[in-house]
NUVOTI-303034 format. One record per residue: residue in three letters; x, y, z of N, C-alpha, C in turn. Coordinates in steps of 0.001 Angstrom, whole numbers, always signed. Example, Ala and Ser with C-alpha at 12.3 -4.5 7.8 and 13.67 -1.06 7.14 Angstrom:
REM NUVOTI-303034
res/npx/npy/npz/capx/capy/capz/cpx/cpy/cpz
ALA/+13190/-5690/+7800/+12300/-4500/+7800/+13200/-3300/+7800
SER/+12850/-2250/+7080/+13670/-1060/+7140/+12900/+30/+7870
This chain:
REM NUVOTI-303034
res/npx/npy/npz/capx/capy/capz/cpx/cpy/cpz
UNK/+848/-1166/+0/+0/+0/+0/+899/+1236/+0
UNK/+500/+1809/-893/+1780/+3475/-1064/+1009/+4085/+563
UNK/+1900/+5811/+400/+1336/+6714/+949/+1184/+8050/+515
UNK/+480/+8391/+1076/+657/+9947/+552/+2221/+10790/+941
UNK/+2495/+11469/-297/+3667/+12010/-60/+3844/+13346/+40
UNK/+2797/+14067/-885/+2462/+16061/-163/+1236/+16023/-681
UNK/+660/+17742/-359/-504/+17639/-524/+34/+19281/-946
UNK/-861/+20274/-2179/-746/+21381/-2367/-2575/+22126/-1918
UNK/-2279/+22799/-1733/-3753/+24002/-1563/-3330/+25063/-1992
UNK/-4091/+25630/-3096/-4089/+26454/-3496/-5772/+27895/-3222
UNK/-5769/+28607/-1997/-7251/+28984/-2378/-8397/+28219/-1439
UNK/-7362/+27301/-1041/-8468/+26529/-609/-9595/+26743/+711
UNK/-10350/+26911/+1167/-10664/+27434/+2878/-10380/+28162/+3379
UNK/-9564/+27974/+4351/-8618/+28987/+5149/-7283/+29091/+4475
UNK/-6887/+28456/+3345/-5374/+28608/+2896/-4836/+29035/+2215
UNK/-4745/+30090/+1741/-4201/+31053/+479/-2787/+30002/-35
UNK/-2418/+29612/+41/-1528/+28601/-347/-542/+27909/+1051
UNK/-378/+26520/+682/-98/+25541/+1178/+722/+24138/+381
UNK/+1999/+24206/+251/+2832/+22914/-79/+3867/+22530/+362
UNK/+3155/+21212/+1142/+3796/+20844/+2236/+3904/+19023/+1786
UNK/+5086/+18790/+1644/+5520/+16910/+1970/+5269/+16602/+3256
UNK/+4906/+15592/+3038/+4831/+14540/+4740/+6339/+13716/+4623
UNK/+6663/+12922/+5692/+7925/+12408/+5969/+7269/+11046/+6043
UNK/+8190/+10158/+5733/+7757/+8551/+5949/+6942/+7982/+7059
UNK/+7736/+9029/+8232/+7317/+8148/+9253/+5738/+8898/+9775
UNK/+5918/+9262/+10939/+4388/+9678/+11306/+4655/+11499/+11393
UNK/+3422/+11926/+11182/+3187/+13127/+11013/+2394/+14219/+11471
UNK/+2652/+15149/+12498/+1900/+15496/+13358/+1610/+16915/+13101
UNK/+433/+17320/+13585/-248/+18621/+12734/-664/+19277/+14267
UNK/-293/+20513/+14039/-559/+21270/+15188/-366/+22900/+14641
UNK/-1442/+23620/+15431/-1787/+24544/+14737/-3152/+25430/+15985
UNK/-3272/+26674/+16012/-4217/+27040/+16612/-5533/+26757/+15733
UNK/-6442/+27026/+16879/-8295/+26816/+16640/-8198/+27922/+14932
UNK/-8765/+27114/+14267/-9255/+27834/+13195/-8003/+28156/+11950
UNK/-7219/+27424/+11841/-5847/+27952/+10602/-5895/+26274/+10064
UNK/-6962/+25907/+10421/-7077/+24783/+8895/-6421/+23370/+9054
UNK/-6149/+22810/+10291/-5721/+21232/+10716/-7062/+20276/+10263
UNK/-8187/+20218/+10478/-9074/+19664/+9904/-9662/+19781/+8595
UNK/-9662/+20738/+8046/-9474/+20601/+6473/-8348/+20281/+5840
UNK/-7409/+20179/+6333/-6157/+19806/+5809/-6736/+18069/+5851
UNK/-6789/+17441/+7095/-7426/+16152/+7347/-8350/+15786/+6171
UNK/-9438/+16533/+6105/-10693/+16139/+5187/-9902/+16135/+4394
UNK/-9404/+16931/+3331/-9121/+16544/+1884/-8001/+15435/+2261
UNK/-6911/+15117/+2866/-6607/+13871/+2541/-7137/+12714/+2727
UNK/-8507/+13075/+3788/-9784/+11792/+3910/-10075/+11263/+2777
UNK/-10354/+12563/+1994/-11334/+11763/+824/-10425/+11718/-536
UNK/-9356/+12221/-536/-8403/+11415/-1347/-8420/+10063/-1158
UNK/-8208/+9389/-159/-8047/+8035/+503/-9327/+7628/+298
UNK/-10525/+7955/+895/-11339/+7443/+574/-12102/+6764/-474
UNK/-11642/+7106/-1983/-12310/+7401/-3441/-11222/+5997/-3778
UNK/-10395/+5342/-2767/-9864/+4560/-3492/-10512/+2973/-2438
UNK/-11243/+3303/-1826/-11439/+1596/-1115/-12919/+1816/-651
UNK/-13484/+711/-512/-14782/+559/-356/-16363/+1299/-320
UNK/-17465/+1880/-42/-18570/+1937/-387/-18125/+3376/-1298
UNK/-16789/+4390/-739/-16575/+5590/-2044/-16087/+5387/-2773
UNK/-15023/+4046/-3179/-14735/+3944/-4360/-15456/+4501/-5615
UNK/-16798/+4477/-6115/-17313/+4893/-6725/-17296/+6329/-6905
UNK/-17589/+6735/-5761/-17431/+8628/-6457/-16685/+8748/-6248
UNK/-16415/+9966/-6951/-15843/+11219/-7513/-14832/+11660/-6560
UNK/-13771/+12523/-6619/-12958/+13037/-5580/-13955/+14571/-5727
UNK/-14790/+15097/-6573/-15084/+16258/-6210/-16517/+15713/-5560
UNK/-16664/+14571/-5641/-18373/+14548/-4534/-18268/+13786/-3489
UNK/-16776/+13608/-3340/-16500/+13228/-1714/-15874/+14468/-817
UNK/-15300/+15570/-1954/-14903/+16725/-1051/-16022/+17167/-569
UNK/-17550/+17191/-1384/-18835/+17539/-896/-19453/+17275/+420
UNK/-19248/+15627/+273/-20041/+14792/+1179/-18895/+15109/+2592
UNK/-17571/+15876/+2621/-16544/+15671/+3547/-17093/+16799/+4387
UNK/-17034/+18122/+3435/-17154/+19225/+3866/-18096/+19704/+4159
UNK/-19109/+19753/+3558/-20774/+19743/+3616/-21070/+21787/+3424
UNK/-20393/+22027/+2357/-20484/+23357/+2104/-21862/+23901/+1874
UNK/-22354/+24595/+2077/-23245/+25552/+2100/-24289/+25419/+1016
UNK/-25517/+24621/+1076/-26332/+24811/+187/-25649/+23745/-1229
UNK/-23938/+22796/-351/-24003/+22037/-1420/-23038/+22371/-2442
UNK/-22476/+23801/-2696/-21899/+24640/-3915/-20264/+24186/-3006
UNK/-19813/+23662/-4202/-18465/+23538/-4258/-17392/+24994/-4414
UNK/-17959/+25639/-4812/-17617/+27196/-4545/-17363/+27871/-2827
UNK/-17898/+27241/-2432/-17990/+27623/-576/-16667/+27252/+110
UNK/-16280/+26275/-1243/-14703/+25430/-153/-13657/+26267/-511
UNK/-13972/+27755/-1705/-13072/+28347/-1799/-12286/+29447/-779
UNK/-11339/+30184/-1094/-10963/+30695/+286/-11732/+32312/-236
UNK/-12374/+32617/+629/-13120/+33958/+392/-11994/+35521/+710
UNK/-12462/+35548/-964/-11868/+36967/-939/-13050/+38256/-2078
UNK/-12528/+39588/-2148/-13318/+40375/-2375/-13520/+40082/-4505
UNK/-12019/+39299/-4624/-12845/+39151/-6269/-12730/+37283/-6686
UNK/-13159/+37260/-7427/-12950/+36012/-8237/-11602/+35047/-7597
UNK/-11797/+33716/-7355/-10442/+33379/-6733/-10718/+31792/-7664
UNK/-9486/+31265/-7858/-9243/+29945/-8786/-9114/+29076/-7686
UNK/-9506/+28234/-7123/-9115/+26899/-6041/-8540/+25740/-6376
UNK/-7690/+24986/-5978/-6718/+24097/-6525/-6546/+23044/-5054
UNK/-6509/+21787/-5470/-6146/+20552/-3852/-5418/+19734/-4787
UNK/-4010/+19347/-4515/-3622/+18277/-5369/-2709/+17607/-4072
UNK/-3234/+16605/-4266/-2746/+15343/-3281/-1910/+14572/-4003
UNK/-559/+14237/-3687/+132/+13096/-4408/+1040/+11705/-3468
UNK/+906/+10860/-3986/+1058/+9875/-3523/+2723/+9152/-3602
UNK/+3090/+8118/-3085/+4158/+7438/-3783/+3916/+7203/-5207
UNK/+5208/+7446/-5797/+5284/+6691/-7189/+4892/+8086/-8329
UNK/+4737/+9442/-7165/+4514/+10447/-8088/+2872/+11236/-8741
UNK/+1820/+9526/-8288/+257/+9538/-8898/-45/+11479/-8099
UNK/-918/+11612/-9279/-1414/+12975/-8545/-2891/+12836/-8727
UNK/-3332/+12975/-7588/-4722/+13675/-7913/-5133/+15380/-7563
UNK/-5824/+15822/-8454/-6181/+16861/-8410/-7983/+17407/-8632
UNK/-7976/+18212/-7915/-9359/+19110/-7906/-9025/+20739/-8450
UNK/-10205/+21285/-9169/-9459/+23030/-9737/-11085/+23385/-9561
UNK/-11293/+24169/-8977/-12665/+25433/-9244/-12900/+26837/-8901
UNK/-14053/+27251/-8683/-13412/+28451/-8602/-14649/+29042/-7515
UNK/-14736/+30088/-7343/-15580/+30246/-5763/-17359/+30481/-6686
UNK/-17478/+30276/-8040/-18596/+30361/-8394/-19316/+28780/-9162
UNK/-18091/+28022/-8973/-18807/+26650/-8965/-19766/+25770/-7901
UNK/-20715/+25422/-8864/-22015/+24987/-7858/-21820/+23392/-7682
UNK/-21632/+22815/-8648/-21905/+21191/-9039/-20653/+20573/-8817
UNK/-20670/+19220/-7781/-19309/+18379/-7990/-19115/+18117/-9276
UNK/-20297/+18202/-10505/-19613/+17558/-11646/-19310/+19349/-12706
UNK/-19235/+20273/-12303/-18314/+20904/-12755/-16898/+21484/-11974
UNK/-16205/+20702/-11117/-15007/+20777/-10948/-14121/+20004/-11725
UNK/-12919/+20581/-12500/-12007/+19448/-13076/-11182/+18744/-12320
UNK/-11246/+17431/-12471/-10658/+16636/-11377/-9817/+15855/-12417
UNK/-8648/+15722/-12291/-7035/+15455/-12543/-6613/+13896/-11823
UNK/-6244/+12734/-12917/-5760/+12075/-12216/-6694/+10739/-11243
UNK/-8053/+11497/-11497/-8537/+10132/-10855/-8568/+8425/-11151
UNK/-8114/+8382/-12383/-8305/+7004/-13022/-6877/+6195/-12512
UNK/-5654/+7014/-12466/-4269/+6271/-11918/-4682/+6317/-10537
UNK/-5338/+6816/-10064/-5452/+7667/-8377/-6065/+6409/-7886
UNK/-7125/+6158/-8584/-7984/+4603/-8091/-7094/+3034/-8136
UNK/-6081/+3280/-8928/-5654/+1875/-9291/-5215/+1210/-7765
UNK/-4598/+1508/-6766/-4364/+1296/-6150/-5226/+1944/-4510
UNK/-5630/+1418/-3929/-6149/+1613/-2614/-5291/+2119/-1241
UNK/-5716/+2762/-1028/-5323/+4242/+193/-5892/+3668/+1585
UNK/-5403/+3408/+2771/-6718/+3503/+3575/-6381/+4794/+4513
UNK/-7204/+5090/+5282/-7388/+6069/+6549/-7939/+5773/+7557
UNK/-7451/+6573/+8762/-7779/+5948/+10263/-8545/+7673/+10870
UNK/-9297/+7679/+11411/-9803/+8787/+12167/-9587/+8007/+13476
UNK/-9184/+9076/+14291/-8608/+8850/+15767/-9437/+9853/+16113
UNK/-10733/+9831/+17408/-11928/+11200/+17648/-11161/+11090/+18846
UNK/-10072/+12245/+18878/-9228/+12193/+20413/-9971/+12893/+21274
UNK/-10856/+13498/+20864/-11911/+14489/+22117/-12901/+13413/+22778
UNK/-12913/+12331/+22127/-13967/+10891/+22711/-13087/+10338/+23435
UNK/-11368/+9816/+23147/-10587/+9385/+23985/-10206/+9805/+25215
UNK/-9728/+11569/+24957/-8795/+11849/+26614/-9632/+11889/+27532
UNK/-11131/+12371/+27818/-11457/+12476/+29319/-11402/+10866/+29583
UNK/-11891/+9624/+29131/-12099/+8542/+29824/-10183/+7871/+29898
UNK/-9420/+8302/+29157/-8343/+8358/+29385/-7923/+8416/+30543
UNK/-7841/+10294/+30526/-6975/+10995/+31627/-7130/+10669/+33022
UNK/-8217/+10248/+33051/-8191/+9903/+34739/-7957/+8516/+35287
UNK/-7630/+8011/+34332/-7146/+6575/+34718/-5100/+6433/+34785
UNK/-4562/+7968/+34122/-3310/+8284/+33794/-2598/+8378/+34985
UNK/-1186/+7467/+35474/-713/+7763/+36552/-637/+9523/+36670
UNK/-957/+9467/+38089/-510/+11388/+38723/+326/+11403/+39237
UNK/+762/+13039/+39406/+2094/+13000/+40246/+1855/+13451/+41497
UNK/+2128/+12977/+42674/+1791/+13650/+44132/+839/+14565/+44262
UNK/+1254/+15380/+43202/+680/+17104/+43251/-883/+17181/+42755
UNK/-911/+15680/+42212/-2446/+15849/+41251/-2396/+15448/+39848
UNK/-1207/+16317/+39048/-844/+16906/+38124/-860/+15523/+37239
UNK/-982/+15579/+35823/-1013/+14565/+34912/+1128/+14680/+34688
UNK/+1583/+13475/+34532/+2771/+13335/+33804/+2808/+14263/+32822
UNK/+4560/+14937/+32602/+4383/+15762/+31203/+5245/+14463/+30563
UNK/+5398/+13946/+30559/+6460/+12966/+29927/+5729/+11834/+29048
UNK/+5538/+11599/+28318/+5003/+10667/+27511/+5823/+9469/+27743
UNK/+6791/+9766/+27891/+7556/+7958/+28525/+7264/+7468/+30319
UNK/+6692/+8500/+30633/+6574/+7738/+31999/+5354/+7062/+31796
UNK/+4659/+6851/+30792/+3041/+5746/+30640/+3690/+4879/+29888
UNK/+2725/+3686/+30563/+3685/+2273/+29882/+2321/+1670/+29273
UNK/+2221/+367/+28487/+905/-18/+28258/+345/-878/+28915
UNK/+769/-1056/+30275/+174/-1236/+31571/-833/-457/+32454
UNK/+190/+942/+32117/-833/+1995/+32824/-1785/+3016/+32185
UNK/-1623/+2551/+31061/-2175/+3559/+29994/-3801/+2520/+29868
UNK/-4769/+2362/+30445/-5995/+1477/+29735/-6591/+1822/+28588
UNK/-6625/+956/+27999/-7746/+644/+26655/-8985/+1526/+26679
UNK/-9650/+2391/+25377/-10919/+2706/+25748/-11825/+1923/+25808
UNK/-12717/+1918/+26119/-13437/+685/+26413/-14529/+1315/+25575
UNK/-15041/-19/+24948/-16217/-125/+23832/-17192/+79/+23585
């Protein structure tokens, strides 16, 4: 199974531009409330998604739909708002170079008038994705987390072992 290897935004949401590679190993996104960590997420959701099971079938521009759930539906809404006309651009690329791409512009209504780039190599091979809902994990977490005298949670990520760390429960 490849991986994704960068992702460009052009326009997109909150991002007047964005091109950024990921590194092999794991990749961590941090960022204040509102500068775009979860849309960054969604579009590589549904990149991944359009290649394995019930979305295989659609579209990369009617899974950015179904991701984002823009306004009345208009694929124009995912653009980044400014006072004139703006061009929007998402190109996700993978190992081996595959690109997929999305292009519209803030007055497109229909997933099927965005040009979408690349979907036919994009499918040959299957992507998967994991959503981790860490706001469902830490409270039943944290209080099961060794404390320190004081109360205080560990700052150390090596002092939890997977002894003391419990499972969420189901």
């Amino acid at each position: 199974m490849s991986k994704i290897t960068h992702i460009k935004l052009d326009n997109f949401t909150s991002f007047a531009g964005l091109d950024q590679a990921f590194s092999q190993g794991v990749n961590v996104i941090i960022g204040a409330n509102g500068t775009g960590k979860t849309h960054l997420l969604k579009v590589l959701y549904a990149a991944c998604a359009v290649t394995v099971g019930e979305d295989k079938d659609k579209g990369f521009a009617l899974k950015l739909r179904s991701v984002f759930n823009p306004h009345e539906g208009r694929m124009g809404r995912l653009a980044r708002r400014q006072s004139t006309s703006v061009k929007t651009k998402a190109v996700v690329t993978r190992e081996g170079g595959v690109k997929l791409a999305a292009e519209f512009s803030n007055h497109t209504n229909k997933p099927e008038d965005v040009k979408v780039t690349g979907e036919a190599s994009w499918k040959k091979e299957e992507l998967a994705s994991a959503y981790i809902r860490s706001r469902k994990c830490w409270p039943t977490r944290q209080a099961s987390w060794p404390r320190q005298p004081s109360g205080k949670l560990p700052l150390k990520k090596s002092m939890w072992t997977s002894s003391s760390v419990p499972s969420s429960p189901s």
